[in-house]
C-alpha positions as CSV (number, residue, x, y, z in Angstrom):
1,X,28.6,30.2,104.8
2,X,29.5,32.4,107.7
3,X,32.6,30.9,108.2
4,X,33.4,31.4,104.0
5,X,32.6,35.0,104.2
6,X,34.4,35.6,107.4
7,X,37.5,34.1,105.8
8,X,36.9,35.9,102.6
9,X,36.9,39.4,104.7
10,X,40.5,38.7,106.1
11,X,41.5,37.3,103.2
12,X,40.5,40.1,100.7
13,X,37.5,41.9,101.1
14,X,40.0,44.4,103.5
15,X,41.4,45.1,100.3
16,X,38.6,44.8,97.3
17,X,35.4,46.0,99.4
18,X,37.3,48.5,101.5
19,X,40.9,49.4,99.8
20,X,40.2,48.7,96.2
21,X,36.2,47.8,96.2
22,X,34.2,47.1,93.0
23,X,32.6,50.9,92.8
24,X,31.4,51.6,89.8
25,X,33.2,54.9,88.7
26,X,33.2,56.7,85.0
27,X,35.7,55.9,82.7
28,X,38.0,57.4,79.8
29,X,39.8,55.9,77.1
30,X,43.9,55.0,78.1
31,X,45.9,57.6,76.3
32,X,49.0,57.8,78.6
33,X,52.1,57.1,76.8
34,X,53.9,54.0,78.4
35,X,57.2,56.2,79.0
36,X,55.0,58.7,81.2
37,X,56.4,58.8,85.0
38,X,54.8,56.0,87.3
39,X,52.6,58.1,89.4
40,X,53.0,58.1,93.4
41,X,51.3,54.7,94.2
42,X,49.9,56.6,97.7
43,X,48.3,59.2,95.5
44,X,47.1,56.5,92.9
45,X,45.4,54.5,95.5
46,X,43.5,56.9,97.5
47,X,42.4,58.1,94.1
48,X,40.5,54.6,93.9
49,X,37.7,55.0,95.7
50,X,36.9,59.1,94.8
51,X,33.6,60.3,94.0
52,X,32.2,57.4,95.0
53,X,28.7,58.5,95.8
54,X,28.3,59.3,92.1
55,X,30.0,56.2,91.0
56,X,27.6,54.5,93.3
57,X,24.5,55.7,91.6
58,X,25.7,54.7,88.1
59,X,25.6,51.3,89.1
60,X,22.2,51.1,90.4
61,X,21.2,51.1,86.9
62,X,23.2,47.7,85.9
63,X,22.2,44.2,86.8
64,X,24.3,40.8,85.3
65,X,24.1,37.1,86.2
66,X,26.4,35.3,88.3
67,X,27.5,31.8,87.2
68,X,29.3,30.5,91.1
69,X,30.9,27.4,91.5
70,X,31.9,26.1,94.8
71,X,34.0,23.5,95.6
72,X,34.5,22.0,99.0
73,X,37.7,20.1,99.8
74,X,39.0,17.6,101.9
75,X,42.3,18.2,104.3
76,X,44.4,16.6,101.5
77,X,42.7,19.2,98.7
78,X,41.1,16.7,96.7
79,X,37.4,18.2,95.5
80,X,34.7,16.1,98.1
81,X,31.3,18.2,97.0
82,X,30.7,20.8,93.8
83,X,27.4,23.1,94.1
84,X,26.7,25.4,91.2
85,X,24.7,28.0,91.5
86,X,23.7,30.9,89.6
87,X,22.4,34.7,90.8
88,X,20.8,37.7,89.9
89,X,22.9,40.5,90.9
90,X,22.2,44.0,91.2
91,X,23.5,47.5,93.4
92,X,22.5,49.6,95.8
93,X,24.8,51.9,96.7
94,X,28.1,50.0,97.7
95,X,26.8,46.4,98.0
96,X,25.5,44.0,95.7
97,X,22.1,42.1,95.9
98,X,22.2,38.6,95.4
99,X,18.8,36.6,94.0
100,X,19.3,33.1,93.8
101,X,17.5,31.9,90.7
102,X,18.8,28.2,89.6
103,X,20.4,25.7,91.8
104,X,22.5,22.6,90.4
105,X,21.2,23.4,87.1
106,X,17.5,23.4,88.3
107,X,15.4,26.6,89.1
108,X,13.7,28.0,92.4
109,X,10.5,26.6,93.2
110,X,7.7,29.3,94.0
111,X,8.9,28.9,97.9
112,X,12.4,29.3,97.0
113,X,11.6,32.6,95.3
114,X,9.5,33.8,97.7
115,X,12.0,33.4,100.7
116,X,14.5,35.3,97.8
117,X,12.4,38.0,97.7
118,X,11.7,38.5,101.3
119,X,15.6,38.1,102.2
120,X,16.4,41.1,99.2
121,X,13.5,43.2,100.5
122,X,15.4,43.1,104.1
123,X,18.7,43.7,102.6
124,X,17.1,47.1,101.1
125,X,15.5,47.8,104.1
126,X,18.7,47.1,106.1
127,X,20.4,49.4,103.7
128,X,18.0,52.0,103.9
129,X,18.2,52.1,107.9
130,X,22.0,52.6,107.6
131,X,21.4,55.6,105.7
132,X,19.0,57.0,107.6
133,X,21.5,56.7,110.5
134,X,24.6,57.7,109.2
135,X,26.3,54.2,109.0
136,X,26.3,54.5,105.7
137,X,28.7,57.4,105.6
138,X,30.9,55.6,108.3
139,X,31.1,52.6,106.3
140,X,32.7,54.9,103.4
141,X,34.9,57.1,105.9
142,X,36.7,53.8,107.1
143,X,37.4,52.5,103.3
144,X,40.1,56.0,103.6
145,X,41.3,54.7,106.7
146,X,41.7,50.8,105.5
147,X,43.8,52.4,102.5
148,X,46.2,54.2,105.0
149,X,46.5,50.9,107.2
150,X,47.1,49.2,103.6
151,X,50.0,51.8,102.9
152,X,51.5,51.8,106.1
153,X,51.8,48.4,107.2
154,X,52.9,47.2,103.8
155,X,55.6,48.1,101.4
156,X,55.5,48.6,97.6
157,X,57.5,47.2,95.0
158,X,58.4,46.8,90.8
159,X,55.9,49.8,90.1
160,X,55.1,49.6,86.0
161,X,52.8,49.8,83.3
162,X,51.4,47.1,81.2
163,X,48.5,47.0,78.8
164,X,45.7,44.8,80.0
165,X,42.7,44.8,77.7
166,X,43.9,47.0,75.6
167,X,43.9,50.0,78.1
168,X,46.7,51.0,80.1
169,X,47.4,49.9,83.4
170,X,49.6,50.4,86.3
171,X,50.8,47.7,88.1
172,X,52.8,47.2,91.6
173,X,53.4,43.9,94.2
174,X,52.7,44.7,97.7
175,X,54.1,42.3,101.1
176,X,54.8,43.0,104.6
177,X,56.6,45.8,105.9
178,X,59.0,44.3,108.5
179,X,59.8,48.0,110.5
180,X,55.8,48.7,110.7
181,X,54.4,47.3,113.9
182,X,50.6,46.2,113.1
183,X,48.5,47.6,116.1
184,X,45.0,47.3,114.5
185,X,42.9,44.1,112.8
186,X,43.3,45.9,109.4
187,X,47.4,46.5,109.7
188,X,47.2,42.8,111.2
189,X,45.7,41.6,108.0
190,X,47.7,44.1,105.4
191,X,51.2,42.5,106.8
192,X,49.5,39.0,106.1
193,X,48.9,39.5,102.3
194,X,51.3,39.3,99.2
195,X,50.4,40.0,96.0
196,X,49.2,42.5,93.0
197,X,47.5,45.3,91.9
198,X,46.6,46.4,88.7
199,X,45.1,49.5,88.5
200,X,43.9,51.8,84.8
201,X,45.9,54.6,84.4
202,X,43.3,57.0,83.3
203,X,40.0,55.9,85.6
204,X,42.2,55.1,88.4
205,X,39.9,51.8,89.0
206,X,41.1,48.7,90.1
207,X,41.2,46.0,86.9
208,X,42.6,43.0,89.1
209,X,43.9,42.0,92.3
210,X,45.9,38.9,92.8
211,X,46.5,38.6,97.2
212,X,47.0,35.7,99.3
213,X,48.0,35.1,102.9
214,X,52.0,34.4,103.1
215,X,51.4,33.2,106.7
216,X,48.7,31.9,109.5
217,X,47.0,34.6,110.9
218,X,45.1,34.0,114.4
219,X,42.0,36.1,116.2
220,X,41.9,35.5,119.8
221,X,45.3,33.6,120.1
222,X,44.0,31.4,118.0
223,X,40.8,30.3,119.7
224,X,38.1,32.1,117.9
225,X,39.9,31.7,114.6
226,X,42.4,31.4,112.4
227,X,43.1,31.9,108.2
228,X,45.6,29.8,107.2
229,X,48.5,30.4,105.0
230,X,47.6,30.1,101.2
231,X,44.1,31.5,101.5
232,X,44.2,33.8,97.9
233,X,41.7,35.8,96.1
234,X,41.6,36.9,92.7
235,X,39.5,40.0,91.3
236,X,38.8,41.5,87.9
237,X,36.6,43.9,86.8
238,X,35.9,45.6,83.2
239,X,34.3,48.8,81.6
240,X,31.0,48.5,80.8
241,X,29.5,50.5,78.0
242,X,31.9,52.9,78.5
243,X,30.3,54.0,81.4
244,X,31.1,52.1,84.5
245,X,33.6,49.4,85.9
246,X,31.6,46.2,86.7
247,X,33.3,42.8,88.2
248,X,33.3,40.0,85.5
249,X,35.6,37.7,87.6
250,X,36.3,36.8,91.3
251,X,38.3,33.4,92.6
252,X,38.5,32.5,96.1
253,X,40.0,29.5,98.1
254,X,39.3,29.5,101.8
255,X,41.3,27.3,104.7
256,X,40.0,28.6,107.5
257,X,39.1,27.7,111.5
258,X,36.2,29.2,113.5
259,X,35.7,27.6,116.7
260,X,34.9,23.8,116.0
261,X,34.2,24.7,112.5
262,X,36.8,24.4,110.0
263,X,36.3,25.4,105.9
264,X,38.5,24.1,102.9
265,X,36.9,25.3,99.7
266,X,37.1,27.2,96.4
267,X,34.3,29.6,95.1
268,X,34.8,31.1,91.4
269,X,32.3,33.4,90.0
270,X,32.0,34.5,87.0
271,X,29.6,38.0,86.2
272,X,27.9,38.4,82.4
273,X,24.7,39.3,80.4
274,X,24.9,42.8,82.0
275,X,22.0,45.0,81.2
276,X,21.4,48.8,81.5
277,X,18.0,49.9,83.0
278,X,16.7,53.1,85.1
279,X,15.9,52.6,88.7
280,X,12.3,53.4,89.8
281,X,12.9,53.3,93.6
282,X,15.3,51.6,95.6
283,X,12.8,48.7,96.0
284,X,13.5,48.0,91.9
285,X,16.3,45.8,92.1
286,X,16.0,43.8,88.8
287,X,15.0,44.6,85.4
288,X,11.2,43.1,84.8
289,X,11.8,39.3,83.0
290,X,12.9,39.6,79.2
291,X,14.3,43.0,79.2
C-alpha cells in the first residue's frame, strides 16, 4: 500500500492533489459562448485552486461511498489477484477520510470497525495538529508553487472548448518542455507526464484529467525507486447539487520499484450515493446510519 500511494504521488497526485486537486469550490451554470477567446491557460490554472478555504468547508458537509477495485498484475499484465472493497468517504479540509465498511462483498466485523474508527479519529487528530501548527497553511502555499513548476517545466498545446456534461469546458494537452531544465522533484515529475486537462469554463474546476508517465523516472539513481513508463491516472469529478465539485471517478495503474519491492496493479474507484449533512464538530465525520 505504501509503495501504491508513493507511486500514485509521482504519478498524479502532483497534479490532482496539489496542481488540480479535488476542492470542492461553488459553481455556476456554463453560459460562455463557444466562440469566446480561450483564456490564458497560466491564468485559468492558478484560478483552480482559489478560495479554497471556503471551498473546503462546503465539502465538510458531503459524504458518498466509494466502490474500489484493485487489481494486482503479473510482469506480463495478466490480472493474478482482484480485492474489492468499498468506503465511506468524507472531508476535512483538503483530504478525504476513508472508513472501510465491506470487504470482498462481506462487511467489517465489530473489530474491524473498531480499528476503523480509531485510525479516522487519528487522521482528525493528525489534521487538527497541522493546523494548530501552521502546516496546514504550508501544505496550501506549496499547491501555488506545484502549479508554477507545472507551467514551467511543461509546455501547452491544442487549447479548446468542448462541452462535457452539458457545461462547457476548456480543454488543453500538456508534455515536456525540452528548453526547461527540471531542478526540483516536482519539475522532475511535470517533464515526465503527458496528457489532458479539462477544466469548466465558468467554476474554473477541474472535470478530468487524463496524465501518464511518457518515460522512467528514477529517485536516488535508481536505487530507492523508480515509476516506470506507462504509469497513467485518470480523474473526474462533477457538480453536486449545484453547490460543490465532488470526484465521481478515479483510475490508476501503477508499475513501480521501491527498494526490493516492486508493484504492478490497477485501482479504479468509483464515488456515489452522496449525501448533504451539517457538521457538528470536526470529530462528525459521517452522517448517523440511514440518513
Amino acid at each position: 500500500m505504501t509503495l501504491r500511494r508513493t507511486s500514485l504521488i509521482a504519478a498524479a497526485i502532483f497534479l490532482f492533489a496539489a496542481a488540480v486537486p479535488a476542492y470542492a469550490q461553488t459553481g455556476a451554470p456554463a453560459a460562455s459562448p463557444e466562440s469566446a477567446a480561450i483564456p490564458d491557460i497560466s491564468t485559468l490554472m492558478h484560478q483552480v485552486p482559489e478560495n479554497q478555504n471556503q471551498a473546503d468547508k462546503i465539502r465538510e458537509n458531503y459524504a458518498c461511498r466509494d466502490a474500489r477495485q484493485v487489481e494486482e498484475l503479473d510482469k506480463h499484465g495478466h490480472v493474478k489477484k482482484t480485492t474489492a472493497s468499498v468506503y465511506e468517504i468524507s472531508f476535512l479540509g483538503g483530504h478525504q477520510i476513508q472508513r472501510l465498511v465491506e470487504k470482498d462483498g462481506q462487511p467489517l466485523g465489530a473489530k474491524a470497525q473498531e480499528k476503523e474508527d480509531d485510525h479516522i479519529r487519528k487522521q482528525v487528530e493528525k489534521y487538527e495538529k497541522e493546523q494548530q501548527s501552521g502546516k496546514e497553511a504550508e501544505r496550501r502555499e506549496k499547491a501555488e508553487v506545484t502549479i508554477q513548476d507545472f507551467l514551467e517545466a511543461d509546455r501547452f498545446s491544442d487549447p479548446r472548448r468542448e462541452r462535457m456534461d452539458g457545461r462547457e469546458v476548456i480543454a488543453f494537452d500538456f508534455e515536456a518542455n525540452p528548453a526547461f531544465k527540471a531542478k526540483s522533484l516536482t519539475q522532475k515529475l511535470a517533464q515526465a507526464l503527458v496528457g489532458t486537462i479539462w477544466i469548466d469554463a465558468q467554476a474554473h474546476e477541474v472535470v478530468r484529467l487524463d496524465a501518464r508517465f511518457a518515460k522512467n523516472l528514477k529517485f536516488g539513481w535508481g536505487l530507492v525507486a523508480s515509476v516506470h513508463r506507462g504509469t497513467a491516472v485518470a480523474f473526474e469529478q462533477t457538480l453536486v447539487h449545484n453547490e460543490v465539485w465532488l470526484p465521481t471517478y478515479a483510475e490508476v495503474h501503477v508499475s513501480a520499484r521501491a527498494l526490493f519491492f516492486g508493484v504492478n496493479q490497477n485501482e479504479t474507484d468509483r464515488y456515489s450515493d452522496y449525501q448533504r449533512f451539517h457538521v457538528q464538530s470536526s470529530s462528525t465525520l459521517f452522517p448517523p446510519k440511514g440518513q
